[in-house]
C-alpha angles and dihedrals in degrees: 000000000000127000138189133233125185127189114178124184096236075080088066097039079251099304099147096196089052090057095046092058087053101045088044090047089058098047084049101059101030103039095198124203092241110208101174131350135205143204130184137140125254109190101321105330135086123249119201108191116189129196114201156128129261115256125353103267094345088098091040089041092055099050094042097057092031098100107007097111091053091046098049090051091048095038122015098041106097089037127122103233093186110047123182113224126222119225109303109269114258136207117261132252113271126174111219123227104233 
């Protein structure tokens, strides 16, 4: 799911370095999975938007074991997991016309 964070610098009564730790200590510790990012400017003071998702794989991770359990007993039960394979096919005989 994304998700958006905005810092602005009217946070930071303008101070862009300040703006810069905080926006740095938040991508530290929540190494976010950034999908698009956006600057602009709002009477003065910069604005940094980020779309993104929570947390790099965790999103991805969850989902993908989610339901695995359920689908290989619906699914996957009656399968043969180790099939043995015949000769390779191969292309029929086929005489050219030169």
């Amino acid at each position: 799911m994304f998700r958006v964070k905005m810092f602005s610098s009217a946070a930071h009564g303008g101070d862009i370095a300040s703006l810069e730790r905080e926006i740095n200590g938040w991508l530290e510790a929540s190494e976010p999975a950034i999908r698009q990012m956006t600057q602009s400017s709002d009477a003065g003071h910069v604005v940094v938007i980020f779309l993104y998702e929570k947390r790099r794989g965790e999103d991805q991770a969850h989902l993908a074991t989610a339901d695995v359990p359920d689908a290989f007993e619906r699914d996957l039960d009656d399968t043969n997991l180790d099939p043995v394979e015949d000769e390779p096919p191969t292309l029929p005989e086929a005489e050219l016309p030169y």
